[in-house]
N, C-alpha and C positions, 0 to 999 in steps of 0.2 A: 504494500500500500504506500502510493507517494507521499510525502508527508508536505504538508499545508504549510504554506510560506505568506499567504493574505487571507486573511478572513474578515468581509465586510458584511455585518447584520444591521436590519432597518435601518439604513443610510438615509437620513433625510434633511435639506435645505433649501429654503427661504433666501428671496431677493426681493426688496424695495427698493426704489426708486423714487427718492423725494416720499413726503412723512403721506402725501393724501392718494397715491400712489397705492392700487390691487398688489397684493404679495404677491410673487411669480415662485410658484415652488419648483423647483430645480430638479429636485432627488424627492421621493413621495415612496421614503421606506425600501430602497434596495439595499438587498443580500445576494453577495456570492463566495465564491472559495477560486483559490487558485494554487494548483499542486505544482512541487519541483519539479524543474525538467520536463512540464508542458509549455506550450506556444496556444496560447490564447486569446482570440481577437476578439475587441471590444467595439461592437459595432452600434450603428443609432445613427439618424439623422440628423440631420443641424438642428441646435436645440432640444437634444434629447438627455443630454446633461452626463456628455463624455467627461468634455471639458471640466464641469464642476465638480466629479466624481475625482478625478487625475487630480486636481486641487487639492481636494481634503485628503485623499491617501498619500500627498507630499505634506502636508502641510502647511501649504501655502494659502489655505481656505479650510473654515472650521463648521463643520455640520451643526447644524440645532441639537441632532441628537442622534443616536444611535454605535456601534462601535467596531471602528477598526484595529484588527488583532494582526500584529506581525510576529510568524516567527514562533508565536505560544507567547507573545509581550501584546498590552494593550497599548502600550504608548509606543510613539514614533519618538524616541530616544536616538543621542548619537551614536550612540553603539547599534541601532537600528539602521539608521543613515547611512553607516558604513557599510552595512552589507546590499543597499538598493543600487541601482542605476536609473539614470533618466537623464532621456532624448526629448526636448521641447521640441510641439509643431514647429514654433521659429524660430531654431536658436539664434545666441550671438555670437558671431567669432570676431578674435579680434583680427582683421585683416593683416595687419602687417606683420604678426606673429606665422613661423614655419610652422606645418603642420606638428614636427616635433618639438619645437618651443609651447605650443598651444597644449599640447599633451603632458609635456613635464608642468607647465602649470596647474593643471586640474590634476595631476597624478600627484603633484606638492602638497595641492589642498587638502585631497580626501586618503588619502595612504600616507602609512609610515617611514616610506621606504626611503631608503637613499643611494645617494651614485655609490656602486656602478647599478646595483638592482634595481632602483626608479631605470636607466638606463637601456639595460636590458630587458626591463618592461615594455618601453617606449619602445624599442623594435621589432621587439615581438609584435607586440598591436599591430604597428605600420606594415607589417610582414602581412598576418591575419585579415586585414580589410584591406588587404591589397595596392599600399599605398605606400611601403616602403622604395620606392622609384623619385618620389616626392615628399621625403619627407624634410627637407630643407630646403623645402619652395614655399613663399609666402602665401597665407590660404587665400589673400584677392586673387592669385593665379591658379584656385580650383574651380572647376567644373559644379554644378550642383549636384550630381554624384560623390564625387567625390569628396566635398562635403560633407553628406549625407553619413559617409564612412567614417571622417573623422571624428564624426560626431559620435557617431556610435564606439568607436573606438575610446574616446574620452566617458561614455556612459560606461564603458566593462573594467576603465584604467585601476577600478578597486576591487575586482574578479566578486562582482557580487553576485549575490544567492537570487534575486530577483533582480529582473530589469522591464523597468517602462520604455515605452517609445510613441510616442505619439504622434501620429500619420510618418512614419519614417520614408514610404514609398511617393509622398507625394513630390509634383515635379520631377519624377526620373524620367527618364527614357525607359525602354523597354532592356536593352544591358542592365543602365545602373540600379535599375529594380530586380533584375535576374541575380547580380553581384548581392545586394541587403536581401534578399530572399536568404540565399547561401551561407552567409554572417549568421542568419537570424537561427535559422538548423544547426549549424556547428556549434551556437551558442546552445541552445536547447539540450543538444546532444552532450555536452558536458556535464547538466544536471540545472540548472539556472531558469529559473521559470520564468517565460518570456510575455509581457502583457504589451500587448499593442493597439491601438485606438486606426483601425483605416475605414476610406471609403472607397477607395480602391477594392472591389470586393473579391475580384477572379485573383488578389492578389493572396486575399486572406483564404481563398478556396482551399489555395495550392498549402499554404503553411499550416492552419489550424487544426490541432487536434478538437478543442473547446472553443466553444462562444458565447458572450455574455452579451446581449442584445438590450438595448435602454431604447421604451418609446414616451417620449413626452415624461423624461423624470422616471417612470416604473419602470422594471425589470419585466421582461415579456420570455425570456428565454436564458436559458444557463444548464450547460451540459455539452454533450460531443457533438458535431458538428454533424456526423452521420445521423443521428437519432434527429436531427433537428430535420434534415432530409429526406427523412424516411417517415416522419410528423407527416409532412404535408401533400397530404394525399392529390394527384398529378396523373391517375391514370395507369393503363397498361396496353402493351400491344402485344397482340393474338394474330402471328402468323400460322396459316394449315394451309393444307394441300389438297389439290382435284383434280384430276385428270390431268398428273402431270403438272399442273399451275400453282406456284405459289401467291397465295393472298394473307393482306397485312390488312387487321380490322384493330378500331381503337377502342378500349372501353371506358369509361371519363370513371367508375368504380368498382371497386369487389363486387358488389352486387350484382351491377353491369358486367363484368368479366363471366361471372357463373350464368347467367342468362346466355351470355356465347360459345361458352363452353356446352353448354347444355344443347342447344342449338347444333353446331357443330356436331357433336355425338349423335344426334335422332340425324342427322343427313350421311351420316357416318363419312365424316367427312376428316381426315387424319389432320391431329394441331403438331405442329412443328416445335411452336414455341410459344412462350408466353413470357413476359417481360414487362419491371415495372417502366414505366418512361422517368427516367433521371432529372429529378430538377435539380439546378446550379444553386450555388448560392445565394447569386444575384436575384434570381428569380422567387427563391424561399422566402429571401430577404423582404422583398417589394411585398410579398403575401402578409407577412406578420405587421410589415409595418405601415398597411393598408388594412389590413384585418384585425390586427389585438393578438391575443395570447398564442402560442403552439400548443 
């Protein structure tokens, strides 16, 4: 059993805006869990309260109420801080710093280490996200890929147990999204439980074991991503055969499928195959957060 690294129960937060100003509730009581060594995407629409969620599990914003548990700790303590990572939707970098000047800073801040080990940190990393080519090129002279990588590279500089990343694929190209794809698995695969916020979905298709879906502040979904797939019922196709000729009939349900089946047999009519029709994630996606619950 993987052991639980976040544990968020009735998470809930409140926004005003000027004192005569409707409260905008943000979070309206979510709870999920996220285990080592999964890749977990955090999906929801604009306004569905990623954003303010990622907030309060840094710290940087304080729920009305409810409780996050890192680790088997309730508080977000420094010796908690030391074992997370986090990749902001926009980071800063300082332009005129080399990509390994940028990296021994934030490897200063948040670890102990010192030359030559902070050192051989730094190369390794730049080795890792594929940037050791550039690591003594000023970051105004990166690409937004490669960016992308420093940055995540600076999120892992304290080899943490968890790591955030928040829309990390957005603005790549289709490489520098295949490259953070690659980072993101290798990182997983060590044991580091990977939470990511995208809208990019066919991106989150290919990575995600789990997904934690927020509509309008509530939680509508949390669990495997297959299960959430296999929810939302899409139909099936019923290929048989006749004189020789294959045909493909669709049935929109169970129900519907045993009515053709049924069918089929009284004409004795031989079934080939039966198949459910696979929906993407994109497409699950649009269902739940067009419809309500899975």
């Amino acid at each position: 059993m993987s052991k639980t690294v976040l544990s968020v129960r009735d998470l809930k937060k409140t926004f005003r805006k000027g004192l005569a100003s409707k409260p905008v509730h943000a979070l309206k009581g979510v709870s999920f869990e996220i285990s080592a060594g999964t890749i977990t995407g955090f999906l929801g629409a604009n306004g569905a309260g990623k954003t303010t969620s990622i907030k309060c599990l840094l710290g940087l914003s304080f729920p009305d109420s409810g409780e996050i548990r890192y680790f088997g700790s309730n508080e977000l303590t420094p010796e908690v801080k030391s074992r997370i990572g986090f990749l902001p939707e926009r980071p800063y970098f300082y332009e005129y710093l080399t990509g390994r000047e940028f990296l021994r800073f934030y490897g200063e801040l948040s670890t102990k280490l010192k030359n030559p080990d902070l050192k051989t940190k730094i190369q390794n990393l730049l080795k890792r996200v594929g940037l050791e080519h550039a690591g003594d090129r000023p970051l105004r002279g990166y690409s937004k890929g490669m960016l992308q990588r420093i940055g995540i590279a600076q999120a892992l500089i304290n080899d943490p147990e968890f790591i955030i990343l928040d829309e990390p694929m957005t603005g790549l190209d289709p490489d520098g999204r295949f490259e953070v794809r690659e980072i993101i698995r290798e990182t997983a695969s060590a044991g580091t439980a990977v939470f990511f916020s995208s809208h990019l979905l066919p991106d989150a298709e290919q990575l995600c074991e789990r997904l934690v879906i927020l509509k309008l502040g509530e939680l509508v979904y949390q669990g495997p991503m297959e299960e959430l797939l296999g929810r939302v019922e899409v139909g099936y196709q019923l290929v048989s055969a006749k004189d020789g000729k294959l045909q493909t009939e669709v049935a929109k349900s169970g129900d519907e499928l045993q009515k053709l089946i049924d069918a089929k047999r009284a004409e004795k009519v031989s079934i080939v195959e039966v198949r459910p029709n696979r929906l993407t994630l994109e497409e699950a996606f649009v269902k739940i957060a067009m419809g309500g619950r899975a």
